[in-house]
N, C-alpha and C positions, 0 to 999 in steps of 0.2 A: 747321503744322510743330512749334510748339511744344507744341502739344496733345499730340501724336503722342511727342514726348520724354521730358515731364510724365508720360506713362501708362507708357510703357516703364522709364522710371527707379521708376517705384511696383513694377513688374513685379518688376525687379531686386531693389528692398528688400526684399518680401516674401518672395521668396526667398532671400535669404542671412540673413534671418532666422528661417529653419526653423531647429527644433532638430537638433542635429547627431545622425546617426542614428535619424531620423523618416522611418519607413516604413510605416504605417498601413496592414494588408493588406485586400485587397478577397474580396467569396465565391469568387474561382475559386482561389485562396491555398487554401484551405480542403478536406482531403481525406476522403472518406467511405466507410467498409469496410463499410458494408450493400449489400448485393447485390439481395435481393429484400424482397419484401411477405412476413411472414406471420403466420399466424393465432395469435392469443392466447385464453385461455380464461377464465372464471370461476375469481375463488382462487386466482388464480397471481400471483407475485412474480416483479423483477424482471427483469419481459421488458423485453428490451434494444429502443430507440427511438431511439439515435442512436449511432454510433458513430465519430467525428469526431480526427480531427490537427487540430491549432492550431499554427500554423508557428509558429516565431522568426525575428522579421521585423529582429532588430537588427540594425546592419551589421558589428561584431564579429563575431557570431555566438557571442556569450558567452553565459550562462545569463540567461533571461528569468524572469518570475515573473508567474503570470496569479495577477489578483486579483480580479476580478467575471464572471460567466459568467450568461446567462441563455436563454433558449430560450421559444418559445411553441407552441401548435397550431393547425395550418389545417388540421385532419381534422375531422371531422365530430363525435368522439365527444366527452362531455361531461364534463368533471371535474367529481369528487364524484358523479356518476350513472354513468360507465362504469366511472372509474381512477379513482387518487388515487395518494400517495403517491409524485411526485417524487422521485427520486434521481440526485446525480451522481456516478460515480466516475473513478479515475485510476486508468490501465492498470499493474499490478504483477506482479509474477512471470512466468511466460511471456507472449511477447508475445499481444496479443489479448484477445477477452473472457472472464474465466475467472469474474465475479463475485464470490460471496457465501464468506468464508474467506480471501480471494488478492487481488484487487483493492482497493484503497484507496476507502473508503466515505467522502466528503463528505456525508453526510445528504440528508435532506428538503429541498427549495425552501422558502424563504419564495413567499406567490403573492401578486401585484400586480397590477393594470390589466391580464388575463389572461396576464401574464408568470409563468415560475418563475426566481428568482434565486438564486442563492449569490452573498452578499457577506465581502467581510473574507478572501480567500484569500488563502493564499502559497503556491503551487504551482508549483515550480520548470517552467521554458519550458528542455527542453535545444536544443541546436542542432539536431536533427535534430526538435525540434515536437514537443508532448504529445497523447498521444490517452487522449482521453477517453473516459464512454461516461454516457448517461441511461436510465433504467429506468421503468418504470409499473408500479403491481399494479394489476391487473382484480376489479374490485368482484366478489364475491359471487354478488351478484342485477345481471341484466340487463333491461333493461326494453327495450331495443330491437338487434336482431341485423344484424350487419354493418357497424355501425358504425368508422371510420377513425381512428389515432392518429397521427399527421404531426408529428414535432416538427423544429423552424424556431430557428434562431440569427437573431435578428430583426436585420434592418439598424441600425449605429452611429447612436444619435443623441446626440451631442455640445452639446446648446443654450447652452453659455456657451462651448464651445469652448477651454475649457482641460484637455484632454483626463484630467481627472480623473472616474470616476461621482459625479454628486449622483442625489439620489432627481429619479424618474422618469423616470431616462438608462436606456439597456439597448442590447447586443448583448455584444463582451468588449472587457473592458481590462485591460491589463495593468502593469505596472511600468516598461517603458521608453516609454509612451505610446505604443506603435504600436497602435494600439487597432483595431478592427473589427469587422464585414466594410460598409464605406465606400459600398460601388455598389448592395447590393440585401440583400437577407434569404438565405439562405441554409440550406439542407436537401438530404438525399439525397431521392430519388426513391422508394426504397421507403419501406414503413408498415408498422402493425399492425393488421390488421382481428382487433375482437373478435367472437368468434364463440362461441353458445351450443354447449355438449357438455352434456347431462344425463349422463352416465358418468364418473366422474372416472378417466383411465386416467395419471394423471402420476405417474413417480418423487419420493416424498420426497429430503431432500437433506440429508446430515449432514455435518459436519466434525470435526475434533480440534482440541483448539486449545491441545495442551503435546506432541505428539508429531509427527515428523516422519523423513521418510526420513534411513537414515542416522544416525540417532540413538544417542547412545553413554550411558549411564548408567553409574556409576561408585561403588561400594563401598556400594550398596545393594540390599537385598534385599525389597524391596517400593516399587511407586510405582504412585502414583493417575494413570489415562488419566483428560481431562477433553475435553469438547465442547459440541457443539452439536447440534440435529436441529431442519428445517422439513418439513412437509408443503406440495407442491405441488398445490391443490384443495381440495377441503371433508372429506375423508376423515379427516385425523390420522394423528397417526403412531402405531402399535399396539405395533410392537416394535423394540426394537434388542438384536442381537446382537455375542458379539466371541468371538473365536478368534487365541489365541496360542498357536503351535507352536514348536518348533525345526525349522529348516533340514530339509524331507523327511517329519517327521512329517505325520499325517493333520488334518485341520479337526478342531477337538474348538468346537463354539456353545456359548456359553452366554451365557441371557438378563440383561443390563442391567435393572436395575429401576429403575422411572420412582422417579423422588425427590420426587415431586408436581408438578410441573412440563409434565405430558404429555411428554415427553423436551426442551422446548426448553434443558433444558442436562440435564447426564446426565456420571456418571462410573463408572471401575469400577474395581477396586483388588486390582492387580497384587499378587501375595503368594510370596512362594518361589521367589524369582529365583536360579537360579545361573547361571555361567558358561555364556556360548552365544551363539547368534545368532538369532534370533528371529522369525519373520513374524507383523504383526499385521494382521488381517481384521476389516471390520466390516460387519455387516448390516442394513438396517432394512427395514420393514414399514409400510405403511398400512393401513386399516382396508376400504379398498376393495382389497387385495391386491397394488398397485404395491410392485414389492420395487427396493431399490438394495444391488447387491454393491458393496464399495466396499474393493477389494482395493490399501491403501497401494503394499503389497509395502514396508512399512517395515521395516528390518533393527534390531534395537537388540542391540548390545552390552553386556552386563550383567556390569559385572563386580565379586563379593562384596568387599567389606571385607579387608583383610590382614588379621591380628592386630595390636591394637593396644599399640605398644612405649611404656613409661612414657619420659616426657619429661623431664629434672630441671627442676628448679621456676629454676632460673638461666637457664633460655635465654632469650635475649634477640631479639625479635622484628628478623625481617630487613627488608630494605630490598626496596622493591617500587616499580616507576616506573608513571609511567601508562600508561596503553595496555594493559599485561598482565591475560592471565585468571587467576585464581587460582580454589583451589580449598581447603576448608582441612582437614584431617584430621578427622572423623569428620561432614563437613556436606555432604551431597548438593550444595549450591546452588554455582552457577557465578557466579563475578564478573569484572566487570572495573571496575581503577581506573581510576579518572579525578580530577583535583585534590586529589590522597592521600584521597581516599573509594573506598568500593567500593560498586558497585551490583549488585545481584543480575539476572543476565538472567534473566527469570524464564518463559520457554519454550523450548523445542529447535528451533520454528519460527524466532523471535526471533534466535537464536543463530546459524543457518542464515544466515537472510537477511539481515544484517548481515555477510558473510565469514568469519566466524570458523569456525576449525578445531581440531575437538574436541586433536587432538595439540597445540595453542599451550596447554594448560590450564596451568595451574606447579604445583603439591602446596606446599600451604605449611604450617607449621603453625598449631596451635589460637591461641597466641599472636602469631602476625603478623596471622591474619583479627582477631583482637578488639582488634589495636590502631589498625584502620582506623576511622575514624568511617562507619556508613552513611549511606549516601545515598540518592537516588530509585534506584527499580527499574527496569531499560530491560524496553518493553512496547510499544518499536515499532523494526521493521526497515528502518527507512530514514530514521534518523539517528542518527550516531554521537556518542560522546563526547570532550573533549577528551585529548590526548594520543594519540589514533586515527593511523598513518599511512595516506593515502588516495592513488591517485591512480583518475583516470577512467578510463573504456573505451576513451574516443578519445580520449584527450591522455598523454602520455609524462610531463609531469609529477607529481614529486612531493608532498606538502601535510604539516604537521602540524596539528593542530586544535590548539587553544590558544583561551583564552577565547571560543571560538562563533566563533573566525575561522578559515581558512586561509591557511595562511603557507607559500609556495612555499620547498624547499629548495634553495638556492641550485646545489649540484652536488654529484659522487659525494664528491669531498672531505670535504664539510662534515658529507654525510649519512650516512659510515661515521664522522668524527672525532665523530661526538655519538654514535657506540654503537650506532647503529639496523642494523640486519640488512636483508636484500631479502628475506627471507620474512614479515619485520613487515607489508609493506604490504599493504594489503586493497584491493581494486578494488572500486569502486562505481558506480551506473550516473549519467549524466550529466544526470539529473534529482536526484538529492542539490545540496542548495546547500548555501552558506555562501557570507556577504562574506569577501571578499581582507582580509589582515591584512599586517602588513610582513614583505618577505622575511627568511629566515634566511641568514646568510652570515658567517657566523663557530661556532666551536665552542669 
């Protein structure tokens, strides 16, 4: 009987000595948006191989943060002789897999004891779970056909059991230690079978990456379109076209010329803008005839320079808070402060994907932008700067950013007696993080 006490009382201790909000998820946690098997080809990039949710297993249901992710294969085919080039990304912009341009690119695996890993992340875990996705390019040359690509989130192994990764731990862990998948290893049921094509019939694949729908340009009469361009297959890419009309006009092509590069980046330089609305069209070409129309239906608003009114040399530069875009008289570039610096957004996609709205610009003058100190240039959309108002998708509350925290605004009170407007606020999606900073509740 005392035995029987002894064990039960060990029973009890170990459990109320869990960590509080320790829920470690197991592979049926685990949700997977590939459907079927299919075939992949020589020369092609980022074919998708996993495309996976990672719950958030905290009991809050507060913002999680995955920090090591790894994956292996039970297919048959062989890295370095079929694929190579691991990659993991986070789902961005439209839900689902949009890849290369849209998608957040974590690189390359580091490869291990046939594992691929990404260590050292901070990828926000929202409450509703991150999904992720893995990629493989298919070599070149194949030496053997039909070969399987199966990639597997290998079961947790924890060996010191302090739920932190040391080397040669692998499946995911995350920041609140709920670490996993605990019961078994874990994958969808479909694959990639590589399969030989001697014809290359794949679309090349190009992007822009300073211009975006929607787009409003402002008191210039000329600006450089810049991107990118890959060939899918062994082909190359032969040509790229672009065609900017006005609203109704007809297509008018004309050739981009490579800059030495083969077009893997390529620009072309917009000249004689006036007032209008604009569709801009781009085309490209392989060498094996795979064409991609790649019809933005981008709108940009262009509009010329006023005349410009002499300034007297006394004016005295205005008062600008954080958070505002500014814009300064005779300087194309858009800013916004932050810790009385301005930092140049320095694309229209950037601009976009961050909330901002071309009508929040401010018109400042020459002497207010030059008596800002610069700063770093913002060159990603999905974090903002301090002085930002935010709140989330699913949560009604408010935030200020301030030194890299967020600081909850206490009520409507507080949040019109410090100045702030309810069109200031920007909604962001519930994968942005930032640590909690102390509430505001005074003005």
């Amino acid at each position: 009987m005392k035995n029987k006490i002894l064990f039960v009382g060990i029973l009890l201790a170990a459990f109320f000595c869990l960590p509080s909000g320790s829920f470690a998820f197991v592979s049926e946690d685990l949700t997977s948006y590939l459907t079927q098997t299919v075939n992949v080809y020589p020369a092609t990039w980022d074919n998708l191989a996993m495309d996976a949710l990672i719950p958030n297993q905290k009991e809050d249901k507060s913002v999680d943060e995955l920090n090591f992710f790894s994956v292996k294969n039970t297919g048959s085919a062989d890295f370095g002789r079929e694929f190579e080039n691991v990659k993991l990304w986070i789902d961005a912009g439209a839900v689902g897999w949009q890849g290369w341009g849209t998608d957040k690119d974590l690189g390359e695996a580091a490869y291990e004891n046939s594992m691929w890993i990404w260590s050292g992340l901070k990828e926000p875990i929202p409450t509703n779970g991150l999904r992720v996705f893995v990629t493989v390019d298919i070599r070149s040359t194949l030496y053997v056909d039909g070969q399987r690509i199966s990639a597997v989130i290998p079961q947790l192994n924890d060996d010191n059991a302090n739920k932190v990764r040391d080397a040669g731990e692998y499946g995911v862990f995350v920041a609140s230690k709920n670490n996993g998948p605990t019961n078994s290893e874990w994958g969808s049921t479909p694959s990639e079978q590589v399969s030989r094509n001697t014809h290359d019939v794949w679309q090349p694949q190009l992007i822009t990456t300073n211009l975006v729908e929607g787009q409003k340009l402002e008191g210039v009469t000329a600006y450089k379109i810049s991107g990118k361009a890959k060939d899918q297959g062994t082909a190359g890419i032969a040509t790229i076209k672009i065609s900017i009309n006005k609203s109704g006009a007809t297509d008018n092509w004309i050739n981009i010329t490579d800059n030495g590069s083969a077009f893997a980046t390529w620009d072309y330089q917009w000249s004689d803008i006036t007032d209008g609305t604009y569709t801009v069209k781009l085309k490209t070409e392989d060498y094996a005839g795979n064409i991609l129309d790649k019809s933005y239906g981008v709108t940009v608003l262009a509009v010329v320079s006023q005349p410009v009114v002499t300034t007297p040399t006394t004016e005295v530069a205005e008062k600008v808070n954080d958070g505002e875009l500014i814009k300064g008289s005779g300087d194309p570039k858009v800013y916004v402060v932050a810790d009385g610096q301005k930092h140049w957004i320095t694309t229209g996609e950037v601009f976009l994907g961050l909330g901002y709205q071309w009508s929040k610009i401010k018109a400042v003058s020459a002497i207010t932008l030059n008596s800002l100190v610069t700063g770093s240039d913002v060159i990603k959309a999905y974090t903002h700067l301090n002085g930002t108002l935010i709140k989330y998708k699913t949560y009604p509350q408010v935030f200020l950013l301030q030194s890299g925290y967020r600081r909850h605004i206490a009520n409507e009170q507080v949040f019109l007696g410090l100045g702030y407007h309810w069109d200031d606020i920007i909604t962001v999606p519930d994968t942005e993080y930032y640590p909690d900073g102390e509430e505001i509740t005074t003005y």
